[in-house]
RODO-2510 file (C-alpha; in nm, 4 decimals, decimal comma):
residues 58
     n   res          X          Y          Z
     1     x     0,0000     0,0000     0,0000
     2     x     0,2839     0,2327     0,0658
     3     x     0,4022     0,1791    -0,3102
     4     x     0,0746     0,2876    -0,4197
     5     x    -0,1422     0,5123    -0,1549
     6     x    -0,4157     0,6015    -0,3885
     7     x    -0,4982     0,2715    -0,4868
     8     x    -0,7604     0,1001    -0,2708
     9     x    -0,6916    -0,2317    -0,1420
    10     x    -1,0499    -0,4047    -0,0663
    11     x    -1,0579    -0,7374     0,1118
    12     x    -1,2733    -1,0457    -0,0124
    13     x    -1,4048    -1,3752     0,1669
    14     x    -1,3079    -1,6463    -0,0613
    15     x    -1,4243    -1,9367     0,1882
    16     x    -1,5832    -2,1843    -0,0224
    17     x    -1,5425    -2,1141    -0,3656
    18     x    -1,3059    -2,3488    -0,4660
    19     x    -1,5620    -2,5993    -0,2640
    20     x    -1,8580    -2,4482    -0,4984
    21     x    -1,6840    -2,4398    -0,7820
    22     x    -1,5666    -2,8323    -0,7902
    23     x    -1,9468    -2,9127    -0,6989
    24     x    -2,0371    -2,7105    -1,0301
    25     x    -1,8223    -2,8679    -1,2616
    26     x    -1,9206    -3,2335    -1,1212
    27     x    -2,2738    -3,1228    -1,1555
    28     x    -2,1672    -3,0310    -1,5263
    29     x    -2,0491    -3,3424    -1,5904
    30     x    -1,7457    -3,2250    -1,6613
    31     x    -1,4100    -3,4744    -1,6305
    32     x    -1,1841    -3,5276    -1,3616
    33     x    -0,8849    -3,3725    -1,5839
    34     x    -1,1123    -3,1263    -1,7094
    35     x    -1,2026    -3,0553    -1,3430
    36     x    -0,8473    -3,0323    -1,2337
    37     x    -0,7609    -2,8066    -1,4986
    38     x    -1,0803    -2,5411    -1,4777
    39     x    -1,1381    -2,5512    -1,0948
    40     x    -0,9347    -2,2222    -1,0042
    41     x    -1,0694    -2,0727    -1,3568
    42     x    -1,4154    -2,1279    -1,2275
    43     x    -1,3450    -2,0526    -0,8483
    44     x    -1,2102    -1,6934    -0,9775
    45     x    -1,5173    -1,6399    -1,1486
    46     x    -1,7106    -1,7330    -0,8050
    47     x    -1,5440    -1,5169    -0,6554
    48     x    -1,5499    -1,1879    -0,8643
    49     x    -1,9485    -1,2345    -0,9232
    50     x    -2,0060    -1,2176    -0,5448
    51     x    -1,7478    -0,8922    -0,5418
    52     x    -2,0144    -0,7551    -0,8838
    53     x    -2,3304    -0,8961    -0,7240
    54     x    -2,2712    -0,6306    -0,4192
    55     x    -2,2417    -0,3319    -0,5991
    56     x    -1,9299    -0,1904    -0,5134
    57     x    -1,7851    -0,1058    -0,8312
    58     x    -2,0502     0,1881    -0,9677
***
């Protein structure tokens, strides 16, 4: 933060997305390498819709 004061740093409860995300892809029927390889992708996505889905970037 001292590098860059301006910037705001905003803190983000990722509990549980990586948990939500593997259920998702195993509901999609989606592979167990295919799981391995998309579960962070997916899990990332999780997480920035719940950051969207509260309205804090206007």
């Amino acid at each position: 933060q001292c590098r860059y004061p301006t910037i705001e740093i905003i803190f983000w409860d990722e509990r549980f997305t990586t948990v939500i995300a593997q259920q998702s892809l195993l509901e999609g029927d989606v592979s167990r390498k295919g799981r391995k390889e998309r579960v962070d992708m997916v899990a990332a996505s999780l997480l920035l819709q719940s950051y969207l889905d509260q309205g804090r970037l206007k």
